[in-house]
C-alpha beads as a LAMMPS data file, in Angstrom:
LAMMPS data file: protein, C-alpha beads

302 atoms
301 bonds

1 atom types
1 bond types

-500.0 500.0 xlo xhi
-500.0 500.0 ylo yhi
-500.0 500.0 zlo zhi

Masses

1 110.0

Atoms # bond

1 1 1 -79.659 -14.629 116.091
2 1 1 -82.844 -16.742 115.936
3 1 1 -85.744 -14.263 114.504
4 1 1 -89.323 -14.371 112.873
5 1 1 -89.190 -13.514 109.454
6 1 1 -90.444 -13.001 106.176
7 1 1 -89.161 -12.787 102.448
8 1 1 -93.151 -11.099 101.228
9 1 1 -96.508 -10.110 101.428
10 1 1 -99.076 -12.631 102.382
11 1 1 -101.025 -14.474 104.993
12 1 1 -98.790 -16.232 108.354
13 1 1 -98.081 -18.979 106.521
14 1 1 -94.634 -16.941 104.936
15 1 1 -93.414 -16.530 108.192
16 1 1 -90.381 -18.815 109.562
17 1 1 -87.841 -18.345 111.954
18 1 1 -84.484 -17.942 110.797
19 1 1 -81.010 -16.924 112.032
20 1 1 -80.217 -12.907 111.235
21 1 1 -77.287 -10.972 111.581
22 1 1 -77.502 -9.046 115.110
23 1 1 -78.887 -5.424 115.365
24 1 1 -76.311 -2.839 117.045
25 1 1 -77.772 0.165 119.319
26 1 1 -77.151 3.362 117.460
27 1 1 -77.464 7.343 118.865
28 1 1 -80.288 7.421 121.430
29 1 1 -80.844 4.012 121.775
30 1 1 -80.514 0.574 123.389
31 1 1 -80.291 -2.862 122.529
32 1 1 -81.790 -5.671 124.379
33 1 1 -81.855 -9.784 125.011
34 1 1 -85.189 -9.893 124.171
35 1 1 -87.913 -11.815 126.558
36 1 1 -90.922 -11.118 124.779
37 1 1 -92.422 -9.214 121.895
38 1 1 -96.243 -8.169 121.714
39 1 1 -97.903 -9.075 118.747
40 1 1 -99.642 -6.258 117.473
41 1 1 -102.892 -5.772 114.428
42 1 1 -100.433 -3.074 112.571
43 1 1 -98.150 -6.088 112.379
44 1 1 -100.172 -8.406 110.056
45 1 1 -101.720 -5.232 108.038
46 1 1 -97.996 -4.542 107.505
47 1 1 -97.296 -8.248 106.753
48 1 1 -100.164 -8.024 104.328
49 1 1 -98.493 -5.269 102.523
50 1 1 -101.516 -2.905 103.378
51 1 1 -99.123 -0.125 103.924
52 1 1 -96.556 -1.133 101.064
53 1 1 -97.396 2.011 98.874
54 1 1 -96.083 4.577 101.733
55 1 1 -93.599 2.373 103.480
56 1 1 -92.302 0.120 101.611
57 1 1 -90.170 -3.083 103.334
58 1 1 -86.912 -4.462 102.710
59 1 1 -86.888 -8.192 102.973
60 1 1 -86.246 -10.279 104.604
61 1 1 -88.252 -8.379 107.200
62 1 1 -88.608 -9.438 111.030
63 1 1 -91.916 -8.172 112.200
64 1 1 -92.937 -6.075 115.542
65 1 1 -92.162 -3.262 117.124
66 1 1 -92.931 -3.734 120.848
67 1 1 -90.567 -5.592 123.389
68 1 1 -89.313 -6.252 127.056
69 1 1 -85.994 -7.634 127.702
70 1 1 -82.580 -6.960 129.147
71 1 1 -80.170 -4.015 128.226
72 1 1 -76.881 -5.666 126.365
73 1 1 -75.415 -2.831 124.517
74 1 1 -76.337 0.845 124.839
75 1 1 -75.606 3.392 121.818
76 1 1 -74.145 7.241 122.368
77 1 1 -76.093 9.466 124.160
78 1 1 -78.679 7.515 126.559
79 1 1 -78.957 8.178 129.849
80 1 1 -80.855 6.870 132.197
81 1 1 -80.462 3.283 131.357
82 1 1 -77.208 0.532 131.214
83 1 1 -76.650 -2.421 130.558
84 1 1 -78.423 -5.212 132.682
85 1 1 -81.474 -2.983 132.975
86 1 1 -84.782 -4.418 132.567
87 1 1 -86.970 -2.674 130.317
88 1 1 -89.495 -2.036 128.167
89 1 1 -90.517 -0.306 124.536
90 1 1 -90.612 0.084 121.075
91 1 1 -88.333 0.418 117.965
92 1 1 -88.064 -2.347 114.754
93 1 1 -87.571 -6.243 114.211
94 1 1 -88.812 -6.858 117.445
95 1 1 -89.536 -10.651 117.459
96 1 1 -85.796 -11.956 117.462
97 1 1 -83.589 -12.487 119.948
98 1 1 -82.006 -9.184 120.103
99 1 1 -84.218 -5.854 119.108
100 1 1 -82.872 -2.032 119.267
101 1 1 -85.206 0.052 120.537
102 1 1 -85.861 3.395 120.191
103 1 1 -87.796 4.722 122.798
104 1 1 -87.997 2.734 126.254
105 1 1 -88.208 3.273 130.013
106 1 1 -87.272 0.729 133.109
107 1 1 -89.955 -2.286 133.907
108 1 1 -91.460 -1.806 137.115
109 1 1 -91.063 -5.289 139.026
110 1 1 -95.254 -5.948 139.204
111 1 1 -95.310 -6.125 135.592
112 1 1 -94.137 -9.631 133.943
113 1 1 -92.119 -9.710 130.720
114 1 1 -95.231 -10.634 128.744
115 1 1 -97.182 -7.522 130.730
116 1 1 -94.490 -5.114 129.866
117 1 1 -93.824 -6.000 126.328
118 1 1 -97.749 -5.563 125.420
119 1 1 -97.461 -2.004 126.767
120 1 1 -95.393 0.542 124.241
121 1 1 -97.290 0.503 120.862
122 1 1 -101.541 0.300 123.208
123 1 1 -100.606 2.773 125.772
124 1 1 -98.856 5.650 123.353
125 1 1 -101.888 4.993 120.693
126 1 1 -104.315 5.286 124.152
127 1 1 -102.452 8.098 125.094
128 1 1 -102.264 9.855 121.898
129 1 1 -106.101 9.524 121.964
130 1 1 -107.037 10.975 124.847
131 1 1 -104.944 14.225 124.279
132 1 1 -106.647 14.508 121.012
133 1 1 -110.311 14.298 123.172
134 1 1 -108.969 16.741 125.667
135 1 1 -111.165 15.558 128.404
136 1 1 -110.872 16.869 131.830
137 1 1 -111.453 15.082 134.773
138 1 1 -115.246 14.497 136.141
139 1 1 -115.970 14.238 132.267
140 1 1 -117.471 11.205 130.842
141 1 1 -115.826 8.471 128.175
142 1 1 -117.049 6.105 125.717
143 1 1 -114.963 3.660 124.275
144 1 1 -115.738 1.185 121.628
145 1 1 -113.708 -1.715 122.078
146 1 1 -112.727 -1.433 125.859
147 1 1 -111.260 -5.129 126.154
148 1 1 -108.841 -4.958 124.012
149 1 1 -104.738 -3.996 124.338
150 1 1 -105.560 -0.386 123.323
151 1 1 -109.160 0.030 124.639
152 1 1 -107.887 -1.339 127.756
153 1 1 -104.838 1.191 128.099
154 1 1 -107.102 3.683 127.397
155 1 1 -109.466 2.811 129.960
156 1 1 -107.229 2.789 133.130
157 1 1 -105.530 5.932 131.625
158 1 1 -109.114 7.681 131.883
159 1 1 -110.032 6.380 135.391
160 1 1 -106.430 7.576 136.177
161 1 1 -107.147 11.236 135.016
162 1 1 -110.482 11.103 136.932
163 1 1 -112.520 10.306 133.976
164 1 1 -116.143 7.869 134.013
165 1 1 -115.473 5.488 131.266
166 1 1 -118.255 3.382 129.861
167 1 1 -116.957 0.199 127.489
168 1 1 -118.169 -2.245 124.630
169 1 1 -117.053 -5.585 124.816
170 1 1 -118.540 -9.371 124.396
171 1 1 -120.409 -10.628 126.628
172 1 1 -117.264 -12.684 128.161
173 1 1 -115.220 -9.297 128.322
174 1 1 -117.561 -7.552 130.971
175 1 1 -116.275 -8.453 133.638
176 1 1 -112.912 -7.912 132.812
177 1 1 -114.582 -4.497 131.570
178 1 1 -115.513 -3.930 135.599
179 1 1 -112.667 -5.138 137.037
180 1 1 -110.572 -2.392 135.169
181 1 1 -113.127 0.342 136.851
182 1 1 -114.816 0.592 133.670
183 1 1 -119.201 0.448 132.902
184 1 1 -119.818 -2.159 130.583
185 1 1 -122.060 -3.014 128.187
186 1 1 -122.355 -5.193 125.039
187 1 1 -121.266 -4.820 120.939
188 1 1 -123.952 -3.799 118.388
189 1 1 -127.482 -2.641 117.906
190 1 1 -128.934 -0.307 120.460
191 1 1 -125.694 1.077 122.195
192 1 1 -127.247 4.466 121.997
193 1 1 -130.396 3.615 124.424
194 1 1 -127.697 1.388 126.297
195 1 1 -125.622 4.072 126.850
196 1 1 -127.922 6.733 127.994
197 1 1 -129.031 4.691 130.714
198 1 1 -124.963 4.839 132.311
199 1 1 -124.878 8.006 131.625
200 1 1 -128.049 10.321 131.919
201 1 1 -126.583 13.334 131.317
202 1 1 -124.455 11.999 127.939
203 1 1 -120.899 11.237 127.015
204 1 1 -118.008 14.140 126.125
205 1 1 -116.148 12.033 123.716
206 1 1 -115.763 8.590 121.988
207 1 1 -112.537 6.812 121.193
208 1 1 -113.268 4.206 118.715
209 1 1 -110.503 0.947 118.765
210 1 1 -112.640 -1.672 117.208
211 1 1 -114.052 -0.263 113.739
212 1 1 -117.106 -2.626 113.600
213 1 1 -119.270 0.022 111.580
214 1 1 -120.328 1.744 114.506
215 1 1 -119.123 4.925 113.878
216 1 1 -122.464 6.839 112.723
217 1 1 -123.901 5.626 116.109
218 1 1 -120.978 7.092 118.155
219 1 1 -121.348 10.443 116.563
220 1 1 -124.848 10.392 117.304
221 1 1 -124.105 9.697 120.430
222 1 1 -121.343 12.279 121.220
223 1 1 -123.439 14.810 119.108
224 1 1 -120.491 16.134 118.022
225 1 1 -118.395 14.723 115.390
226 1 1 -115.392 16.589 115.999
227 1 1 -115.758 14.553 120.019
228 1 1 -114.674 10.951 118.133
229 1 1 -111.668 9.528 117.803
230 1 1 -111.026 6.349 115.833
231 1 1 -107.445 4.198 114.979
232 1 1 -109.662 1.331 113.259
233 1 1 -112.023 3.293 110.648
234 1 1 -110.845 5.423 107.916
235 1 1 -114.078 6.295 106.840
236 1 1 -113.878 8.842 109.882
237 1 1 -113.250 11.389 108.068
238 1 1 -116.274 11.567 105.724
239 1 1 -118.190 11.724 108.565
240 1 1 -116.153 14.883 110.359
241 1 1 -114.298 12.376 112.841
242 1 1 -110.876 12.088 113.418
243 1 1 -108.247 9.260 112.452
244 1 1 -105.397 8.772 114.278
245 1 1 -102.929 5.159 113.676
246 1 1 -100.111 3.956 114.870
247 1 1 -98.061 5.338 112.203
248 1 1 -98.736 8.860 113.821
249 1 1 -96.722 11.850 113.106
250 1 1 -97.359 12.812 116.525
251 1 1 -96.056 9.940 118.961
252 1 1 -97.172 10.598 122.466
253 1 1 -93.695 8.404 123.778
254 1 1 -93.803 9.660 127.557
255 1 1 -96.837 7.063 127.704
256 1 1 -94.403 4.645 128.248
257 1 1 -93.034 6.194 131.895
258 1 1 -96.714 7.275 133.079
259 1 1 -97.669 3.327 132.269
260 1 1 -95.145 2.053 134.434
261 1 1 -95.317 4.556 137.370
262 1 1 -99.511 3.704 137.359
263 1 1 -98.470 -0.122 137.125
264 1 1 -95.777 0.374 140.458
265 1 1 -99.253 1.914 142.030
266 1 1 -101.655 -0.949 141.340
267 1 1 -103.384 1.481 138.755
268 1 1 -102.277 -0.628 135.222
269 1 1 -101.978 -3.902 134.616
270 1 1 -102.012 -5.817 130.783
271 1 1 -104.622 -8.342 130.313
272 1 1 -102.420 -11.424 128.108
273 1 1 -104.831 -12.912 125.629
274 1 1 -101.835 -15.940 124.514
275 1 1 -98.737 -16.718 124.365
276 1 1 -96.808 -18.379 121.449
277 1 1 -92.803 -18.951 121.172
278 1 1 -91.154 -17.863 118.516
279 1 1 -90.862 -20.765 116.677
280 1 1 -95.323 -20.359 116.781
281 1 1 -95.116 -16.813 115.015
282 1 1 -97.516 -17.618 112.417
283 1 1 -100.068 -18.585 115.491
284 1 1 -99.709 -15.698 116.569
285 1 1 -100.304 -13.613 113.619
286 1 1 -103.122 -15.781 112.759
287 1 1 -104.609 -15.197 116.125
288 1 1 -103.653 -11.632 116.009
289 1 1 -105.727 -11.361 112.171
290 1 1 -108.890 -13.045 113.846
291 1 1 -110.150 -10.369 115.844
292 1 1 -112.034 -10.537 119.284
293 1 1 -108.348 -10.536 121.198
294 1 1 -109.040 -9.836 125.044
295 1 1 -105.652 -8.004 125.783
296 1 1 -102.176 -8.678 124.075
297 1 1 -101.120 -11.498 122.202
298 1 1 -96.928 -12.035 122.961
299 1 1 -94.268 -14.003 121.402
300 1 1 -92.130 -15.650 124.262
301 1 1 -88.513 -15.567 122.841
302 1 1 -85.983 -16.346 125.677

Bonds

1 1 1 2
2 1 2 3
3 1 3 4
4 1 4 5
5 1 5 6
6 1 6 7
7 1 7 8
8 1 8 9
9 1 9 10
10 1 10 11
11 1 11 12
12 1 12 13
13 1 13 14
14 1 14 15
15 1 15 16
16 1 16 17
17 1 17 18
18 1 18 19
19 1 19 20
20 1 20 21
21 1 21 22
22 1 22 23
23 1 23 24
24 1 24 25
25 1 25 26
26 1 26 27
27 1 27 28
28 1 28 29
29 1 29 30
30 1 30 31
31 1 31 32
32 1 32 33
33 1 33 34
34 1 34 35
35 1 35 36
36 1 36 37
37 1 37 38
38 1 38 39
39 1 39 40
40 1 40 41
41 1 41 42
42 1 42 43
43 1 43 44
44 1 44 45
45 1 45 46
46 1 46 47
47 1 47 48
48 1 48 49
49 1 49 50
50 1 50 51
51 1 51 52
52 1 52 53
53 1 53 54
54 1 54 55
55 1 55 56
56 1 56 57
57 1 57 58
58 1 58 59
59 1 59 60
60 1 60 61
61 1 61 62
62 1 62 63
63 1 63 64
64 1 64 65
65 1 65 66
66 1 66 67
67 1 67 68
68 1 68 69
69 1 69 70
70 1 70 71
71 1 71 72
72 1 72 73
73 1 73 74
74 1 74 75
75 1 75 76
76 1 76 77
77 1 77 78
78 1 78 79
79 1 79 80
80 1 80 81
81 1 81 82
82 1 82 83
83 1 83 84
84 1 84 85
85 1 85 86
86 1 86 87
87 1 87 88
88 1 88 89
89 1 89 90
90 1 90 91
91 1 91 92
92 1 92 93
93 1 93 94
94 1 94 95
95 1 95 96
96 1 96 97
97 1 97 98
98 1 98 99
99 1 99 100
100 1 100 101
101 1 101 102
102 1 102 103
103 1 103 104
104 1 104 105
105 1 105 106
106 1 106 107
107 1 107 108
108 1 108 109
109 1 109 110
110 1 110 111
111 1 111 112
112 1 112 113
113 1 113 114
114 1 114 115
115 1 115 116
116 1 116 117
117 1 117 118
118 1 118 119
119 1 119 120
120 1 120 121
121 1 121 122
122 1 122 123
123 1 123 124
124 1 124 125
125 1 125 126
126 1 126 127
127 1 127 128
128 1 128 129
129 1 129 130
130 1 130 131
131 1 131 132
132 1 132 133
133 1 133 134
134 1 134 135
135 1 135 136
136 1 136 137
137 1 137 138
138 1 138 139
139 1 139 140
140 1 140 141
141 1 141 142
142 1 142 143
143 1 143 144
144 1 144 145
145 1 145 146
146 1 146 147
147 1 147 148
148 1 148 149
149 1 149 150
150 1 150 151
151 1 151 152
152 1 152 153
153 1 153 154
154 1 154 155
155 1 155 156
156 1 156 157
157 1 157 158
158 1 158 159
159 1 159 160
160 1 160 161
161 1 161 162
162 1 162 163
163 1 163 164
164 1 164 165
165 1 165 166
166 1 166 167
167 1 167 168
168 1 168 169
169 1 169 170
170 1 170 171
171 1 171 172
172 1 172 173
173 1 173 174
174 1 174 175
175 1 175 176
176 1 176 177
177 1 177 178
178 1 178 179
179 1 179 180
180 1 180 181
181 1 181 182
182 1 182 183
183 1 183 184
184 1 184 185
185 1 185 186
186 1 186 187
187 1 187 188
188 1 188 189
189 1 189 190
190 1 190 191
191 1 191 192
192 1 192 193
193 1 193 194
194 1 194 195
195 1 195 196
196 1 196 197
197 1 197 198
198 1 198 199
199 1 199 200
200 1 200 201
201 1 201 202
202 1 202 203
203 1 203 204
204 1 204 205
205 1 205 206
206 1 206 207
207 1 207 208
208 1 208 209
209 1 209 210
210 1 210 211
211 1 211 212
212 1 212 213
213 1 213 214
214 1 214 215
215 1 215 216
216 1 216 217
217 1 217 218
218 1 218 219
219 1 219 220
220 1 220 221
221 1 221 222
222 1 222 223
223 1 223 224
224 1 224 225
225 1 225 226
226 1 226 227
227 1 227 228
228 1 228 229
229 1 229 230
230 1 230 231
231 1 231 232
232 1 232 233
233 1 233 234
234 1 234 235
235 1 235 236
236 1 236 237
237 1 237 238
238 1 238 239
239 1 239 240
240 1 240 241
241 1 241 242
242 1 242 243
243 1 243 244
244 1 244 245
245 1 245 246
246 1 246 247
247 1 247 248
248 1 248 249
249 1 249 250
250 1 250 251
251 1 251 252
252 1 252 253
253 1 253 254
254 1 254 255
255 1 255 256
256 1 256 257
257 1 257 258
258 1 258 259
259 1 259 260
260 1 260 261
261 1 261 262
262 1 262 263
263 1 263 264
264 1 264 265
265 1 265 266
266 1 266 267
267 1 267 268
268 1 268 269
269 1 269 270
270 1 270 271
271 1 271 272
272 1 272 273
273 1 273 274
274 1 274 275
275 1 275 276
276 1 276 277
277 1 277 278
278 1 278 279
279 1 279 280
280 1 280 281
281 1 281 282
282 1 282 283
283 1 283 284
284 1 284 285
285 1 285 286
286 1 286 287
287 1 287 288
288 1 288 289
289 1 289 290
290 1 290 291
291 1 291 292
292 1 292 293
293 1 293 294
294 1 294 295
295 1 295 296
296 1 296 297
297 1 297 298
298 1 298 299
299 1 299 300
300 1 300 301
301 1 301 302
């Protein structure tokens, strides 16, 4: 099979596309004909051999985790799901032509393949989040980084509990920002007095996706360090936040059925910041290591 790969650590420029031996479904899981494969930031940090000390690769390595595509070969014990099924979720070696996944549910026809393959890794990380928050509905959200694949999930999973949820985006994300359900308002200096004037009566927690050095702002604004949540500054917890990655001991999988059944309602959609074929992979890392991504970047494959 045709996949994305690389033979070491460095920028996008090691990746090619070359032809790999096919993965086979094992216990649990299911193997798919890949359609398209989210590009996601723990992919280049892994490419960059950032997390090389704990979890060392075996090369030649095929990156992403996150795909949509059609069911081809199912391994013992999954139910639920055959072959020709259209579906969606996460396991290894995503960007090929063929990917086993390990957790997964069916892809509700109003998302695309592109849509559904940008779900798995933002929504479970969103997810994961908000149950560490505990928020209750009529309670109040800020999120730092609302435009993007996981600020976004996070967002309409908020609104969908009955939470308010203020955002920070660019000026070119606000609207985007409203059209999710969420209050805007802008990056950087300030957010404090910004905030307060959304919400009067204060915030009940803070989930941090963008890490911009904000972080001793959004504790003063939460009042409460133990009310923030990060995935993008590790400094968190020198300040009495918390830290929570993709990389979690802790998944929080059944994300992946709540996103679709919202998305069959009209109450989730996937904002698609590019799309790259395979054969582009190092675009799409490159864009993916840039920063200021509106949504999910995917790798169109068949």
């Amino acid at each position: 099979m045709r996949a994305l790969t690389y033979t070491d650590y460095d920028d996008p420029s090691v990746l090619r596309v070359t032809d790999q031996p096919e993965p086979h479904a094992g216990p649990g899981q299911v193997r798919i004909a890949v359609h398209a494969a989210a590009v996601n930031p723990i992919d280049w940090k892994i490419r960059r051999g950032l997390f090389d000390d704990t979890s060392p690769l075996a090369f030649p390595a095929i990156p992403g985790s996150d795909a949509s595509g059609v069911v081809d070969e199912v391994g013992p014990g999954v139910a639920g799901v055959s072959v020709g099924d259209e579906v969606f979720g996460s396991g290894r070696s995503a960007s090929a032509q063929y990917a086993v996944l390990d957790h997964y549910t069916v892809k509700p026809p109003e998302l695309t393949w592109e849509q559904a393959s940008g779900l798995p890794m933002a929504t479970e990380t969103a997810r994961r989040a908000l149950g560490l928050l505990g928020l209750r509905a009529g309670q109040t959200l800020l999120i730092e980084g609302a435009a993007g694949g996981t600020g976004s999930a996070a967002a309409q999973f908020a609104i969908a509990d009955g939470l308010t949820v203020i955002g920070t985006a660019s000026d070119r994300n606000q609207d985007y920002l409203r059209s999710l359900g969420v209050r805007p308002t802008t990056y950087g200096a300030g957010l404090k007095d910004r905030v307060a004037r959304l919400a009067p009566d204060g915030v009940d927690g803070v989930f941090d996706t963008a890490g911009s050095g904000s972080l001793p702002e959004l504790i003063e604004i939460a009042g409460d360090p133990g009310r923030v949540v990060t995935i993008a500054d590790f400094s968190a917890p020198q300040y009495g936040a918390r830290v929570t990655s993709a990389m979690s001991d802790d998944p929080a999988y059944d994300a992946l059925p709540q996103a679709a059944e919202l998305a069959r309602e009209g109450r989730f959609t996937v904002a698609i910041d590019s799309e790259y074929p395979l054969d582009a992979g190092a675009k799409a890392h490159e864009r993916s290591e840039g920063g200021h991504v509106r949504g999910k970047i995917v790798l169109k494959v068949w």
